[in-house]
NUMARVO-648529 format. One record per residue (C-alpha): residue in one letter; chain; x, y, z. Coordinates in pm, 1 decimal, decimal comma. Layout:
BEGIN
   rest   kette         c1         c2         c3
      A       A          X          Y          Z
...
REM end
This chain:
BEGIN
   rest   kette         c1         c2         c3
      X       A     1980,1      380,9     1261,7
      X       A     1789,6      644,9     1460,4
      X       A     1439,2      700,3     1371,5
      X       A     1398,4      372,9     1204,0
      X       A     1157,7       53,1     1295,7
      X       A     1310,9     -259,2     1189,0
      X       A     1015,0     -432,8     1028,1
      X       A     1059,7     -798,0      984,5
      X       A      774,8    -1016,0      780,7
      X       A      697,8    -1266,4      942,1
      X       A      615,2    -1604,8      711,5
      X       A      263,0    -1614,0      697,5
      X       A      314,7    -1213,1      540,9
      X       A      527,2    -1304,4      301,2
      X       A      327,6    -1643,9      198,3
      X       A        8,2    -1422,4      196,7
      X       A      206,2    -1203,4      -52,3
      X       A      313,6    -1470,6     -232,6
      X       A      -74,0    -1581,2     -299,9
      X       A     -148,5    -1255,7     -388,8
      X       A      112,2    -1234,7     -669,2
      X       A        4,2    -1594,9     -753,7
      X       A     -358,5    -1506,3     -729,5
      X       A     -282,0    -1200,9     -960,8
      X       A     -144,6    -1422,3    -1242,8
      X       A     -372,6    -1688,1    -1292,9
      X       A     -654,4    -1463,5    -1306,0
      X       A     -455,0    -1295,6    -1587,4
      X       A     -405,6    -1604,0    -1730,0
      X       A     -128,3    -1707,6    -2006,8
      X       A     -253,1    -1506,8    -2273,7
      X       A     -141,6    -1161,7    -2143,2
      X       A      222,3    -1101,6    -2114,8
      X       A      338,1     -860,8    -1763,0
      X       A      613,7     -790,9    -1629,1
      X       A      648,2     -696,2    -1206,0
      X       A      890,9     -453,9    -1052,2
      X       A      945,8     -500,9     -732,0
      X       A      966,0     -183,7     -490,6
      X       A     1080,5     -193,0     -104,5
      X       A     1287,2       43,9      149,5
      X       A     1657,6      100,1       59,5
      X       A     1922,5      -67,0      299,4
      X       A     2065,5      283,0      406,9
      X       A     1688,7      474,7      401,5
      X       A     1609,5      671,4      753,7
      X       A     1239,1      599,8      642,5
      X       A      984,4      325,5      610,3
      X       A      839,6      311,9      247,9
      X       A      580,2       46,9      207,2
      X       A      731,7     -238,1      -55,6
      X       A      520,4     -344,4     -344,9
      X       A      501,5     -541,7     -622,6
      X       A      386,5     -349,5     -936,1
      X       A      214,1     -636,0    -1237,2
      X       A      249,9     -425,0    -1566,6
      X       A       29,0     -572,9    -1841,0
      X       A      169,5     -544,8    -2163,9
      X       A     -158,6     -508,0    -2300,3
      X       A      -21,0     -295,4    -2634,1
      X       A      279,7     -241,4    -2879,0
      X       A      456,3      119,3    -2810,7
      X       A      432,8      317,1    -3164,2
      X       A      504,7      708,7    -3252,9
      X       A      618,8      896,4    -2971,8
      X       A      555,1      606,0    -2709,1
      X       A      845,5      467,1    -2758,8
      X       A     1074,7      801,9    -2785,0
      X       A      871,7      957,0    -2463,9
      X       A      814,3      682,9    -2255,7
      X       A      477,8      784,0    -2225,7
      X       A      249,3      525,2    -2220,7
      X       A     -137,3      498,1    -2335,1
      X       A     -320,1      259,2    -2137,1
      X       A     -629,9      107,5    -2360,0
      X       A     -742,9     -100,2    -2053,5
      X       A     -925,3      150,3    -1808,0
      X       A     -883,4        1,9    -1456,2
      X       A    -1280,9      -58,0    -1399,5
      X       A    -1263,2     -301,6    -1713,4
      X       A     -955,5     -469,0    -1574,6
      X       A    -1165,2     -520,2    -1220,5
      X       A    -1479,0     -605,8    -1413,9
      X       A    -1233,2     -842,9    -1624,9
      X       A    -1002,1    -1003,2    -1299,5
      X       A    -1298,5    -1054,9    -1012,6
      X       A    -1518,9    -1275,4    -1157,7
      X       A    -1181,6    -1494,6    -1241,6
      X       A    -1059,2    -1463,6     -907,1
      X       A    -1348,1    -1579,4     -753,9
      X       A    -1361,9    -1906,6     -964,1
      X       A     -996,4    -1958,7     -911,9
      X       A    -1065,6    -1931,9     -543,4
      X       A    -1385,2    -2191,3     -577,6
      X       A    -1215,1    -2458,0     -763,3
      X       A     -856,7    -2439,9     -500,7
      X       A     -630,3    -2303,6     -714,9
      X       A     -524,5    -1981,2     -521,8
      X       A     -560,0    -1969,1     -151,9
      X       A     -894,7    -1984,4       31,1
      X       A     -774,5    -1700,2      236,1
      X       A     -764,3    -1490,0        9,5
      X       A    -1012,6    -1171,1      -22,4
      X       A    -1130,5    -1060,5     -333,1
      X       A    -1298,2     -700,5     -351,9
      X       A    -1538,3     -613,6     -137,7
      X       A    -1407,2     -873,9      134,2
      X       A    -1121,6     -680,3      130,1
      X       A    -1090,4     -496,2      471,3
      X       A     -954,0      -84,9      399,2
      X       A     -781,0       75,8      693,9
      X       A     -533,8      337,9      730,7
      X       A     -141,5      201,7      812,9
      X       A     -295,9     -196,5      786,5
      X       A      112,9     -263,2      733,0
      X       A      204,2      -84,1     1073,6
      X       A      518,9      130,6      861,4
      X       A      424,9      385,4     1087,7
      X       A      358,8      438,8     1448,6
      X       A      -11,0      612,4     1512,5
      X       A       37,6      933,7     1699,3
REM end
């Protein structure tokens, strides 16, 4: 299709993805039930659109208009849920049992386009 980069992942992209998600659930442990929705460019889009894989903690029980709006309250603010994950991450990572490669906060490296979906002008 015109206008569109075929982006193929190669297999250590999609294993490093893989820890992540893995990495993401043991630090949540068993005791907190989530669900993931996965999100990725449509066969017939003209576009790149980064794909994702969105955890949703299902941290509470809809009541009242929750469950007739859809609207959700959230009574884990994300700074608790980083204060919460890290320091689990970083043990899981110490005792082997997500990869060693992986980066956990602040050795995480933040640049603009670090998937290449786009070509730099």
């Amino acid at each position: 299709m015109p206008g569109r980069m075929n982006i193929e992942h190669t297999p250590e992209e999609l294993r490093g993805m893989s820890n992540l998600v893995h990495a993401c659930h043991a630090a949540l442990g068993n005791t907190v039930s989530s669900n993931e929705e996965w999100y990725y460019t449509p066969f017939d889009c003209i576009y790149n659109m980064p794909w994702h894989i969105f955890i949703k903690l299902r941290v509470n029980v809809p009541a009242g208009f929750e469950g007739g709006t859809h609207i959700f309250i959230n009574p884990l603010a994300p700074v608790e849920l980083r204060d919460r994950v890290v320091p689990v991450l970083y043990d899981l990572r110490a005792n082997g049992a997500i990869s060693s490669d992986t980066r956990i906060a602040e050795e995480c490296r933040i640049h603009p386009n670090i998937l290449l979906y786009y070509k730099a002008v």
